[in-house]
GULO-29353 format. One record per residue (C-alpha): residue in three letters; x, y, z. Coordinates in nm, 3 decimals, always signed. Layout:
BEGIN
+-----+---------+---------+---------+
:  aa :      c1 :      c2 :      c3 :
+-----+---------+---------+---------+
: ALA :       X :       Y :       Z :
...
+-----+---------+---------+---------+
This chain:
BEGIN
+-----+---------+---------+---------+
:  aa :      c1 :      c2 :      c3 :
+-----+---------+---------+---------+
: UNK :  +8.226 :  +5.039 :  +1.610 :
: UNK :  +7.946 :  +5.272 :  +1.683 :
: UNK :  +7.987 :  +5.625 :  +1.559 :
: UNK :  +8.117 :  +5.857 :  +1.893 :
: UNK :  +7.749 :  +6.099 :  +1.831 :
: UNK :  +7.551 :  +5.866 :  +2.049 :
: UNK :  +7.333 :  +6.096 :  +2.230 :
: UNK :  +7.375 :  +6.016 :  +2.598 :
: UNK :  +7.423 :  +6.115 :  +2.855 :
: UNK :  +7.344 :  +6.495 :  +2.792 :
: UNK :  +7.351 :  +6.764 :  +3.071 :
: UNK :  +7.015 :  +6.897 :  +3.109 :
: UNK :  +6.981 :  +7.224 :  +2.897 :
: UNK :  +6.923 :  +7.561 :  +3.056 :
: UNK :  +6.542 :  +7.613 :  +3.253 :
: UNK :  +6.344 :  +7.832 :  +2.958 :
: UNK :  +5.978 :  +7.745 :  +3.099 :
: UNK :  +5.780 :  +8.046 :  +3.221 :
: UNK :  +5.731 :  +8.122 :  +3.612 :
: UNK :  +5.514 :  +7.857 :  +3.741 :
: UNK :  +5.511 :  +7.479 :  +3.827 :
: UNK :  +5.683 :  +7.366 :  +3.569 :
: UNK :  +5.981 :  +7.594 :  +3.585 :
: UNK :  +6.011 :  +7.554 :  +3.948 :
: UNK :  +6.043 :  +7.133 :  +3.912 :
: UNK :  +6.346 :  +7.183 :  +3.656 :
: UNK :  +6.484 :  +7.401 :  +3.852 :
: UNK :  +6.512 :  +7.171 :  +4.169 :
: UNK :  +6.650 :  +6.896 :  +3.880 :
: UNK :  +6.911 :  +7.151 :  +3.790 :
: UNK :  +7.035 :  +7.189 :  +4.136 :
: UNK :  +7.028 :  +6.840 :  +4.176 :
: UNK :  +7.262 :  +6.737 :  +3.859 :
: UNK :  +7.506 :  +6.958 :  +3.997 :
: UNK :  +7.547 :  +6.736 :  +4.340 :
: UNK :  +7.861 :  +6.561 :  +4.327 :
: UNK :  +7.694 :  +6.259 :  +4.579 :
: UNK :  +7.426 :  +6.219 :  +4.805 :
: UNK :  +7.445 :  +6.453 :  +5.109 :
: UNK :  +7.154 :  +6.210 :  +5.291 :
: UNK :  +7.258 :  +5.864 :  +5.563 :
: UNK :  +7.214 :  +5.616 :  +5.299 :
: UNK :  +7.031 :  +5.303 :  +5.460 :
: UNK :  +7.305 :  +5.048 :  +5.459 :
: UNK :  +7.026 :  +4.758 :  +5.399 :
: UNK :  +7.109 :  +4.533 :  +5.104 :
: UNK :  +6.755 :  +4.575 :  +5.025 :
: UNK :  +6.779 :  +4.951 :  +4.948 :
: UNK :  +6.914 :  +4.971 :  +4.586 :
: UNK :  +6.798 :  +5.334 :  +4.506 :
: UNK :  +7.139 :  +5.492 :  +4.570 :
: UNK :  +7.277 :  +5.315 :  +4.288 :
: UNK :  +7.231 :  +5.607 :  +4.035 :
: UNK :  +7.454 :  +5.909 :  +4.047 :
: UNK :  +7.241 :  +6.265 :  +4.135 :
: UNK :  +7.364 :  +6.358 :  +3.770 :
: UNK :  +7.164 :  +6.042 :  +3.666 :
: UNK :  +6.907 :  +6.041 :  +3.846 :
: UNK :  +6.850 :  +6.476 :  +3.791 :
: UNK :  +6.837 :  +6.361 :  +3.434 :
: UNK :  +6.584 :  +6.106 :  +3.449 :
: UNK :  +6.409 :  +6.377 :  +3.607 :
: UNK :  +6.461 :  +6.683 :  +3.390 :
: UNK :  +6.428 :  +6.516 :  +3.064 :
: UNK :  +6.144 :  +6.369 :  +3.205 :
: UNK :  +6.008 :  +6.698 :  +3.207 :
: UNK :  +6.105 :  +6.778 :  +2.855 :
: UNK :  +6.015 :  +6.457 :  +2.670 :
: UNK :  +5.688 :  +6.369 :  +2.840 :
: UNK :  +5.438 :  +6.188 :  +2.545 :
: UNK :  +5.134 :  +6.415 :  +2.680 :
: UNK :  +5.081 :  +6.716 :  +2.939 :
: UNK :  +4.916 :  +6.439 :  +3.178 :
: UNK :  +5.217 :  +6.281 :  +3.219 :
: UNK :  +5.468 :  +6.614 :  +3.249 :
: UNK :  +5.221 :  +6.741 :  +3.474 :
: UNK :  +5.216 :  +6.471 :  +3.697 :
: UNK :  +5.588 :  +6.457 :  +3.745 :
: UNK :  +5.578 :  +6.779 :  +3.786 :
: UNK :  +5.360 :  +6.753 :  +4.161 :
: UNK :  +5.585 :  +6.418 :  +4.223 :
: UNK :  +5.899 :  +6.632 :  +4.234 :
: UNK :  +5.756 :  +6.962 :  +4.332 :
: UNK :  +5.612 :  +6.714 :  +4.642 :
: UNK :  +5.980 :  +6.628 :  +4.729 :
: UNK :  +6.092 :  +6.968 :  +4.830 :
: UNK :  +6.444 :  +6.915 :  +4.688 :
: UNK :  +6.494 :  +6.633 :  +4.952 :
: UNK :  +6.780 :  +6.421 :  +4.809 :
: UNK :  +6.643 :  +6.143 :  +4.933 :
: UNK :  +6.295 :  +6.154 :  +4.770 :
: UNK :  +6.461 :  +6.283 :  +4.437 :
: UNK :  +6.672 :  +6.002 :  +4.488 :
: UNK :  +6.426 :  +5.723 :  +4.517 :
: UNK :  +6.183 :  +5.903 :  +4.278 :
: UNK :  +6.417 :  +5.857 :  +4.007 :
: UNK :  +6.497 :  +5.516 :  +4.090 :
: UNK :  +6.103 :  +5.476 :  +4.043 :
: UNK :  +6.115 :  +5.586 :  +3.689 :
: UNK :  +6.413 :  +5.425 :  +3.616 :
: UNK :  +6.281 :  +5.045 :  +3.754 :
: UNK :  +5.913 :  +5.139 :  +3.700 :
: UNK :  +5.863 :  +5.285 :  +3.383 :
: UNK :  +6.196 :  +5.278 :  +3.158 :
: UNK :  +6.298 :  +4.930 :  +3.259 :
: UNK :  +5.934 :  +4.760 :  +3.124 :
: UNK :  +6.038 :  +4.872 :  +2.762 :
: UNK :  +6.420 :  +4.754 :  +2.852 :
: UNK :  +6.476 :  +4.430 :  +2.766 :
: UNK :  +6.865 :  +4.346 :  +2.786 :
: UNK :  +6.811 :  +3.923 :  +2.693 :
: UNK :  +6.680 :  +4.059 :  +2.355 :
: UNK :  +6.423 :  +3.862 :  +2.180 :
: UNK :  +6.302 :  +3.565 :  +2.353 :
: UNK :  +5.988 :  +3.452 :  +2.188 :
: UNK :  +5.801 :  +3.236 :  +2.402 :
: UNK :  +5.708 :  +3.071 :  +2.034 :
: UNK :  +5.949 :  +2.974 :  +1.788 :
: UNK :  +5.802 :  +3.051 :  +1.349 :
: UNK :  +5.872 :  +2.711 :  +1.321 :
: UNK :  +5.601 :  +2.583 :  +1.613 :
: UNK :  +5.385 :  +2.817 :  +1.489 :
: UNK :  +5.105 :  +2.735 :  +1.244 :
: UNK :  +5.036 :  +3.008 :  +1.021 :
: UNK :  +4.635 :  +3.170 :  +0.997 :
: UNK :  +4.466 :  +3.215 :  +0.695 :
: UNK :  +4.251 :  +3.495 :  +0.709 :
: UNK :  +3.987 :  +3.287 :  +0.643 :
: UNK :  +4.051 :  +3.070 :  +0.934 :
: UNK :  +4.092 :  +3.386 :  +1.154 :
: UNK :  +3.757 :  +3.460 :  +1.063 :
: UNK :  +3.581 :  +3.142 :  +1.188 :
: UNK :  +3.786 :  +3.178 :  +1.513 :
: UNK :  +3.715 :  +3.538 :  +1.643 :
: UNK :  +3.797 :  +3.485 :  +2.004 :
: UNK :  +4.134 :  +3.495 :  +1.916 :
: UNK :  +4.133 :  +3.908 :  +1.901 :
: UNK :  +3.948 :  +3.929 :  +2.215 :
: UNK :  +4.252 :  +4.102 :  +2.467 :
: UNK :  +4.176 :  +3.838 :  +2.750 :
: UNK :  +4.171 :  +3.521 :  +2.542 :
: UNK :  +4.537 :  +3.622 :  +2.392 :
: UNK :  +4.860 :  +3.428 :  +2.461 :
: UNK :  +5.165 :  +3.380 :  +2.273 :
: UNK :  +5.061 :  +3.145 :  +2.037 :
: UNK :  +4.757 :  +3.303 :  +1.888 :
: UNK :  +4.949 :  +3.650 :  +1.935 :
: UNK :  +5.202 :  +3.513 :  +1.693 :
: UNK :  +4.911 :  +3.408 :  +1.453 :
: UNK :  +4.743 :  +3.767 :  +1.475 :
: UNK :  +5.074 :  +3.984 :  +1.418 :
: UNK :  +5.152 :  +3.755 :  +1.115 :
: UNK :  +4.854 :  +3.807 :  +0.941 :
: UNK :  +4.811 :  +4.154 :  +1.062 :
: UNK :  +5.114 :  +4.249 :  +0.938 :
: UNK :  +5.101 :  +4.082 :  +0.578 :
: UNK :  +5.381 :  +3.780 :  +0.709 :
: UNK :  +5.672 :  +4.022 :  +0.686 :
: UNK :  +5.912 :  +4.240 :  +0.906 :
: UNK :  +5.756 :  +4.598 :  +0.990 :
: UNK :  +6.116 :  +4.740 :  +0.954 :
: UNK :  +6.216 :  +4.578 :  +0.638 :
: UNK :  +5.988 :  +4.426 :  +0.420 :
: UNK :  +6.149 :  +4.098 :  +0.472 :
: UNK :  +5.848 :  +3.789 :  +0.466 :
: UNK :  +5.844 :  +3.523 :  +0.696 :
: UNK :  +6.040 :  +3.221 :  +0.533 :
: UNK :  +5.796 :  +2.988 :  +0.739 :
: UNK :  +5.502 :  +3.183 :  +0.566 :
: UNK :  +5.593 :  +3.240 :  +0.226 :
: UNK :  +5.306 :  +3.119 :  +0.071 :
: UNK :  +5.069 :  +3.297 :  +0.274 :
: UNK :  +5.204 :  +3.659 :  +0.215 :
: UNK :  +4.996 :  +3.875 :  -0.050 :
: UNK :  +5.175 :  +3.999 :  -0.385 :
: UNK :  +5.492 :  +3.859 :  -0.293 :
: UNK :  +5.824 :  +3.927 :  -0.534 :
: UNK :  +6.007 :  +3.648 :  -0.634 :
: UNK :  +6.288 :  +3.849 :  -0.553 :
: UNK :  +6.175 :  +3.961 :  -0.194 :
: UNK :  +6.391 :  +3.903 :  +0.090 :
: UNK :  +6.281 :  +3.638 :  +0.362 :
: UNK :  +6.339 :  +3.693 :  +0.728 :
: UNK :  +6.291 :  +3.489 :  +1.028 :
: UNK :  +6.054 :  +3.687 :  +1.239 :
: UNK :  +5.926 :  +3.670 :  +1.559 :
: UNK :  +5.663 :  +3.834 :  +1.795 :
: UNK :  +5.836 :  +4.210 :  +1.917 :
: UNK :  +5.634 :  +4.314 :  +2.201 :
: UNK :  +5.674 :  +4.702 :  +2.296 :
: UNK :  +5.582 :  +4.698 :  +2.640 :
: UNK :  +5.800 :  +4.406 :  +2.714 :
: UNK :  +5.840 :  +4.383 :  +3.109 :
: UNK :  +5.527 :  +4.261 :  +3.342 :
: UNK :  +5.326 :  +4.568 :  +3.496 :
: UNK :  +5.235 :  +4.395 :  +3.794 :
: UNK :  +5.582 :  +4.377 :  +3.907 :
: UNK :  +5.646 :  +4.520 :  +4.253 :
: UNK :  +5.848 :  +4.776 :  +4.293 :
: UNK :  +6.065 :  +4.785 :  +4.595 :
: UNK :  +6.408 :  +4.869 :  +4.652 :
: UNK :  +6.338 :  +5.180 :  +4.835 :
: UNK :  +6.380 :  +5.414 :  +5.167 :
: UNK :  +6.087 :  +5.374 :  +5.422 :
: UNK :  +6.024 :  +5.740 :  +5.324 :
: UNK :  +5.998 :  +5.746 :  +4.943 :
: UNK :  +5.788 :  +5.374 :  +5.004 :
: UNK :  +5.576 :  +5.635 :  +5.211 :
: UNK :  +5.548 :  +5.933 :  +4.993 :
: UNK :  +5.525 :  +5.762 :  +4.693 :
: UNK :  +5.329 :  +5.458 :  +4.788 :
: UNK :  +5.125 :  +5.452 :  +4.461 :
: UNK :  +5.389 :  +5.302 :  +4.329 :
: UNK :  +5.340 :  +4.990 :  +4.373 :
: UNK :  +5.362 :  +4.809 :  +4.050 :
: UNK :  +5.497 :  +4.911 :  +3.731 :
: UNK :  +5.176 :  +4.987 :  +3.588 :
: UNK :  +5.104 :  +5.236 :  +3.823 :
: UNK :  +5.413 :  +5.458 :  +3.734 :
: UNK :  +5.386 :  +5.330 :  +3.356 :
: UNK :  +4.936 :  +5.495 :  +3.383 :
: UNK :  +5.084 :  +5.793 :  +3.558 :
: UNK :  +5.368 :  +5.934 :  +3.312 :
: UNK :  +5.168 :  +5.804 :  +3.026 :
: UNK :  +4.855 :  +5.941 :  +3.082 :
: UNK :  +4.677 :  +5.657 :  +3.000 :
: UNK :  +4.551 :  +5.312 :  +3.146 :
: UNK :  +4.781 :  +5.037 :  +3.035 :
: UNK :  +4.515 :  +4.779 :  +3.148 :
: UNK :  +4.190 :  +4.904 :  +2.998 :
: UNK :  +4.411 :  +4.935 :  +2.635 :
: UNK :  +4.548 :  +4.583 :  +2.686 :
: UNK :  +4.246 :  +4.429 :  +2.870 :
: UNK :  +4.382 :  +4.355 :  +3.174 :
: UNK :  +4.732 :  +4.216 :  +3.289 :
: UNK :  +4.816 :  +4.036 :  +2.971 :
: UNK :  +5.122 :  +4.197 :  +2.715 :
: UNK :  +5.011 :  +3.948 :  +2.478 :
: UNK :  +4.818 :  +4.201 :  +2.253 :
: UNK :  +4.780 :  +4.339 :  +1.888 :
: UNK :  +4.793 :  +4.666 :  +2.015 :
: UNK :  +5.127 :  +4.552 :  +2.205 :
: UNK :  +5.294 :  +4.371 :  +1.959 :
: UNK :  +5.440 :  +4.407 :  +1.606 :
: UNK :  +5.627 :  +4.143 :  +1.340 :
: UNK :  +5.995 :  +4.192 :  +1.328 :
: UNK :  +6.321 :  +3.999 :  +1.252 :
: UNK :  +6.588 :  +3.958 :  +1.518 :
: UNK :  +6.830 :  +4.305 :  +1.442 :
: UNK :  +6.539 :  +4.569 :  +1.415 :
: UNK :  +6.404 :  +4.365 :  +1.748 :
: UNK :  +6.697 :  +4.368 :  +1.944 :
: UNK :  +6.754 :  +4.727 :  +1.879 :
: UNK :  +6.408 :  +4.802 :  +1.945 :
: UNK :  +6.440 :  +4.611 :  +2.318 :
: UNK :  +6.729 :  +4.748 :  +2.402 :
: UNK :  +6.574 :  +5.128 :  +2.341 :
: UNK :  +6.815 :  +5.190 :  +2.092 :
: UNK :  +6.538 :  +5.216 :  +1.829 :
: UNK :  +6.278 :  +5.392 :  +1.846 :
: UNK :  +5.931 :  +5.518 :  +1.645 :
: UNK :  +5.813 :  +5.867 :  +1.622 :
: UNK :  +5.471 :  +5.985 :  +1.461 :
: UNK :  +5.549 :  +6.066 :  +1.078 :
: UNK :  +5.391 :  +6.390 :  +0.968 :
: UNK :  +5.266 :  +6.492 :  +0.632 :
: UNK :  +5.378 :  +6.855 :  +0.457 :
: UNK :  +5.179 :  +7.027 :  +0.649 :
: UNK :  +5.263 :  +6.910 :  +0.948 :
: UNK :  +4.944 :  +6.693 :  +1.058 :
: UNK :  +5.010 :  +6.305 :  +1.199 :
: UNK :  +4.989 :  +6.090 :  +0.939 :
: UNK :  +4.777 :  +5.778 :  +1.120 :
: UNK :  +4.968 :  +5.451 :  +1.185 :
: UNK :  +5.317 :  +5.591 :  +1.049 :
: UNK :  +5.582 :  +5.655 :  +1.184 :
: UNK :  +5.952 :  +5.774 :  +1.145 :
: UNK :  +6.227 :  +5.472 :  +1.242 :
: UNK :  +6.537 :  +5.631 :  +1.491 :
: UNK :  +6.818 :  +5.526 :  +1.619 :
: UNK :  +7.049 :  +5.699 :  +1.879 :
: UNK :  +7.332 :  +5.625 :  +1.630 :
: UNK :  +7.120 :  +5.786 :  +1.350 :
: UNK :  +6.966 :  +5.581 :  +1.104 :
: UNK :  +7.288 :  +5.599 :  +0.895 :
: UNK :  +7.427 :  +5.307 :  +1.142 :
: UNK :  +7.107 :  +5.170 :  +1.165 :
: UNK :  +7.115 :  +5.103 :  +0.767 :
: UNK :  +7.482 :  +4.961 :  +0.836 :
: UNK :  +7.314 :  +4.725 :  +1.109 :
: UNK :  +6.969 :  +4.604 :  +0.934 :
: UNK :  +7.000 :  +4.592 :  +0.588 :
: UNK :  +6.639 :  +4.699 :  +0.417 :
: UNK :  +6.557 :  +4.907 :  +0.652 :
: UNK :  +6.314 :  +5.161 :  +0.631 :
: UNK :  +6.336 :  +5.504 :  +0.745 :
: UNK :  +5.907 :  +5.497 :  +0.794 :
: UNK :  +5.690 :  +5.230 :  +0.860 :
: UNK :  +5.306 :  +5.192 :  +0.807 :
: UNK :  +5.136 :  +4.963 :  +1.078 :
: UNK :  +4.773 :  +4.892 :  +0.983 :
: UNK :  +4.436 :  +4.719 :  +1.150 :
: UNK :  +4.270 :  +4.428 :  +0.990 :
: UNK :  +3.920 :  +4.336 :  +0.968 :
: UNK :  +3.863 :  +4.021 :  +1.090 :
: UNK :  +3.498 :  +3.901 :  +1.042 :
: UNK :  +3.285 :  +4.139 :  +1.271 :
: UNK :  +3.592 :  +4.189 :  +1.520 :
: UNK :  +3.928 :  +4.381 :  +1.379 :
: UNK :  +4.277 :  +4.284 :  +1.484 :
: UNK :  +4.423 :  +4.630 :  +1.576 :
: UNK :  +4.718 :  +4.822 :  +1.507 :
: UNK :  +4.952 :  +4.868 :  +1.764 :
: UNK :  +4.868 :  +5.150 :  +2.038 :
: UNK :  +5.032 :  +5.497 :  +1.973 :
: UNK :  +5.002 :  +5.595 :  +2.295 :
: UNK :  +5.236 :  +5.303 :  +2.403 :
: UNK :  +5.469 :  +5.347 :  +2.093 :
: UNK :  +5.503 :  +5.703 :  +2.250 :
: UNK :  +5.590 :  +5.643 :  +2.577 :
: UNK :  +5.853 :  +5.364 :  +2.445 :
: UNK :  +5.998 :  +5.658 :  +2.231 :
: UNK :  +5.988 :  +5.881 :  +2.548 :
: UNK :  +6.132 :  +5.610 :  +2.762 :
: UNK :  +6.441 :  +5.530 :  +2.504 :
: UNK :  +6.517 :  +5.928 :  +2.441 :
: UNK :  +6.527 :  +5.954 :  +2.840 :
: UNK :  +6.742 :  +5.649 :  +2.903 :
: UNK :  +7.037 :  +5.765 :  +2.658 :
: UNK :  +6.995 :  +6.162 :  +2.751 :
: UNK :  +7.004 :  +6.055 :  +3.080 :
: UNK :  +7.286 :  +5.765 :  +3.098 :
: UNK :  +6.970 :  +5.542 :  +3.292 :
: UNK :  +7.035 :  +5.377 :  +2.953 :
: UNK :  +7.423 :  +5.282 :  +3.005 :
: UNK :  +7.352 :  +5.207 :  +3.411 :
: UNK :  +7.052 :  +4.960 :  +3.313 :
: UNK :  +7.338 :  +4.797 :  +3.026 :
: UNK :  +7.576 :  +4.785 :  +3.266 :
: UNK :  +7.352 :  +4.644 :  +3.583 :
: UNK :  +7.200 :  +4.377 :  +3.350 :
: UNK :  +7.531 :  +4.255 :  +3.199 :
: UNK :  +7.618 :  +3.900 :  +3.137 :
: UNK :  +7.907 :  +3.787 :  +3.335 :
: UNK :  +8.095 :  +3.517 :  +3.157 :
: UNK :  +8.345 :  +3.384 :  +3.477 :
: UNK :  +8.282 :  +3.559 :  +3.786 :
: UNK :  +8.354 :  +3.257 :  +3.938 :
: UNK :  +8.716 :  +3.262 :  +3.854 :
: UNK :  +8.801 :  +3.501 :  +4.151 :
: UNK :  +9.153 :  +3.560 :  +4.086 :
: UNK :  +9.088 :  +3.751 :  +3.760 :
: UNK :  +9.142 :  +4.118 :  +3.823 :
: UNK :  +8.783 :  +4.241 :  +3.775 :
: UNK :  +8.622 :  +3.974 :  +3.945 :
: UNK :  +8.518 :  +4.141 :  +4.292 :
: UNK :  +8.361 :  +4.353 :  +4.088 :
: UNK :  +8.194 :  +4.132 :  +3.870 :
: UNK :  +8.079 :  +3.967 :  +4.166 :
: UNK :  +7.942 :  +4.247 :  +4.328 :
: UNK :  +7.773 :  +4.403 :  +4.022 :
: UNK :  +7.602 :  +4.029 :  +3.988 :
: UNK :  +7.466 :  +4.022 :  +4.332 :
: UNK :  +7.329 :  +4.356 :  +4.272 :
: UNK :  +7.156 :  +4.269 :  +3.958 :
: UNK :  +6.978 :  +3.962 :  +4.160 :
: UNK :  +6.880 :  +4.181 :  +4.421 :
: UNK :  +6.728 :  +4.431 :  +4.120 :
: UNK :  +6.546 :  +4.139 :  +3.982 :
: UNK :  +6.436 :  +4.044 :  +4.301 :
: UNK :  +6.265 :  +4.340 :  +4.407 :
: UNK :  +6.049 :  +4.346 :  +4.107 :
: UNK :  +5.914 :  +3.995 :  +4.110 :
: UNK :  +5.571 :  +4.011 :  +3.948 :
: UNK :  +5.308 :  +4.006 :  +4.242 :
: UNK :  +5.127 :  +3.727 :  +4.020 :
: UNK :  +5.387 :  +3.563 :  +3.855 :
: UNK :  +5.346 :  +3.706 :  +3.491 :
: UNK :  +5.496 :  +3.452 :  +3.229 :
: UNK :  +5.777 :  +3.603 :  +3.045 :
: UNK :  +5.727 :  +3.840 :  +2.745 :
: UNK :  +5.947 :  +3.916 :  +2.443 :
+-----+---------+---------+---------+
C-alpha cells in the first residue's frame, strides 16, 4: 500500500507575496477555496463539464498555480487571467477547468504506456547508420518509428531511470556488464496528449473571455512561457527533445504524474546541465520499493549525429511536466483526473450497487474526451 504522506490535496498556504498583482490573484484563490459550492446558475447543458471540480479544487489549481509556475512568464500570465475574472465564480470556475483539461491533462496519461511501436518491431540504429540517414533528426520528418531509433541510440540502449539495457539491443549498447540488468523499454514521451486538441466544455462566457484557449497548446505556450511548436517543429510529439528511453514502471509513474524530474544542482547551487533529481509524491523511498535500480539523478545527454545532433530532451518541457504533476496532487486535479478516467470493469451489470454511478461517471468521461478531440486528428502518443 502506498505510504499515507502522499502530498495531495494541500490547502493553499497563507498569501506572503508583497502588495501588488500577484498578492491580489492569491488572494481572490483564497476566498475561493473557502466556497463550499458554486453560488452561480450552472448551465444544465450536458455539454458544459466545467462544474465538475469542487471551488476547493479548482482554487488550488489556481493558487498553486501561482506558486509553482516553471518561469515568471507563466505566473505572470495567470496572474492577468485571474485578476481578469474579478472573483466571478464562474470565470474562476471555467478558468480552472482550462488548466486542468488544457495544460495538466497533456502530461496525464491514465492508459499508461502505449507505444505506438513495440522493441521487438523495431530495428535497432547503429550510429553509423544514423549518420548516413540524417533526416531522421529533422523535427518534421519524425514519427514513431524513427523516434524509437533516435531515443535508443541517444540514450546508450538503456532505461534513463535505471540503467537497465534494452534486451532487444544488447549488442548494440557501449561497455556493457555482463552482469547488467536488461529491461524492455519503450519510447516515454513527456508531453504525451495532442496540443491541437480543442478545448471545449465551457460557459458561453469563459468561451468568451478566455477565447485564446482554443487548443491545448495555447494554454500549454501561455503557462510555460515558451512555444511548444517552434521547440518541437510543429504539431508533431514525436521528438528527441520530447521523448526519453524508459522501461514500463518508471514510465507509468512518469504518465501518471506521479514521477517527476527536477533540475539537479551542484554545491554551490548552480544547474548542473541535463541532470536532474528523480521524485515521487510517495518519496523516492516507495519509488525504490516500486522500480528496482532506480536512480535518485539521471543524466540525459545530446548526440552528434554526422553534421546534425540528436538532442536531449527540452528542460523547459521537463519543467512544466514537474509543475503540472506538483499542481495535480497539491491540488487533488490529480485524484479527480484518476477518478474521471477510470476503467469500469461491468457497468453494464446495472443491478450492482455502484453501477448508476459507474454509469454516470462513464458518460462523463466520453463527454471529457469528446470535447477535446484533436482539431486534426493527431495519432496517438505514448
Amino acid at each position: 500500500m502506498p505510504p499515507a504522506s502522499k502530498p495531495s490535496p494541500q490547502s493553499l498556504p497563507s498569501n506572503s507575496y508583497p502588495p501588488g498583482d500577484l498578492h491580489t490573484a492569491y488572494k481572490h484563490c483564497l476566498r475561493l477555496e473557502s466556497h463550499t459550492g458554486w453560488n452561480f446558475t450552472q448551465d444544465a447543458s450536458s455539454e458544459v463539464l466545467m462544474h465538475g471540480m469542487t471551488p476547493a479544487v479548482t482554487a488550488r489549481i489556481l493558487g498553486y498555480g501561482l506558486c509553482l509556475a516553471p518561469n515568471d512568464a507563466g505566473r505572470n500570465a495567470l496572474v492577468r487571467d485571474i485578476i481578469a475574472c474579478g472573483e466571478d465564480p464562474e470565470l474562476l470556475a471555467g478558468l480552472g477547468y482550462l488548466y486542468a483539461f488544457g495544460l495538466i491533462r497533456v502530461f496525464f496519461n491514465p492508459k499508461g504506456p502505449t507505444p505506438a511501436v513495440t522493441p521487438s518491431l523495431t530495428p535497432t540504429l547503429s550510429l553509423e547508420a544514423a549518420a548516413q540517414n540524417p533526416h531522421l533528426v529533422k523535427p518534421s520528418s519524425s514519427n514513431a518509428s524513427d523516434l524509437r531509433k533516435l531515443t535508443l541510440l541517444r540514450d546508450n540502449y538503456r532505461c534513463v531511470f535505471t540503467g537497465g539495457i534494452d534486451k532487444e539491443s544488447v549488442q548494440q549498447a557501449a561497455d556493457v556488464d555482463p552482469s547488467a540488468p536488461l529491461a524492455t523499454t519503450n519510447v516515454a514521451h513527456i508531453i504525451s496528449q495532442s496540443l491541437s486538441d480543442n478545448i471545449t466544455g465551457t460557459t458561453p462566457a469563459v468561451h468568451a473571455k478566455f477565447d485564446w484557449t482554443k487548443t491545448a497548446g495555447a494554454i500549454l505556450e501561455r503557462f510555460g512561457g515558451f512555444a511548444a511548436h517552434a521547440v518541437l517543429g510543429g504539431d508533431n510529439l514525436h521528438s528527441p527533445k520530447n521523448a526519453f528511453t524508459s522501461s514500463f514502471e518508471p514510465h507509468s509513474e512518469f504518465d501518471n504524474l506521479d514521477l517527476w524530474l527536477t533540475p539537479a544542482k551542484d554545491a554551490q547551487g548552480q544547474v548542473i546541465p541535463d541532470t536532474y533529481d528523480v521524485n515521487h509524491c510517495y518519496g523516492l523511498e516507495y519509488l525504490r520499493r516500486l522500480v528496482y535500480h532506480v536512480k535518485p539523478q539521471i543524466v540525459f545527454r545530446s548526440l552528434p549525429l554526422g553534421d546534425q545532433v540528436i538532442p536531449a530532451p527540452d528542460p523547459d518541457i521537463i519543467a512544466l511536466h514537474a509543475a503540472c504533476a506538483r499542481i495535480a496532487h497539491m491540488s487533488g486535479a490529480a485524484e479527480y483526473l484518476r477518478e474521471l478516467y477510470r476503467d469500469v470493469d461491468n457497468i453494464a451489470v446495472m443491478t450492482e450497487p455502484n453501477a448508476a454511478y459507474e454509469l454516470s461517471r462513464a458518460l462523463k468521461t466520453l463527454q471529457v474526451a469528446t470535447a477535446t478531440v484533436p482539431a486534426d486528428s493527431d495519432q496517438q502518443q505514448s
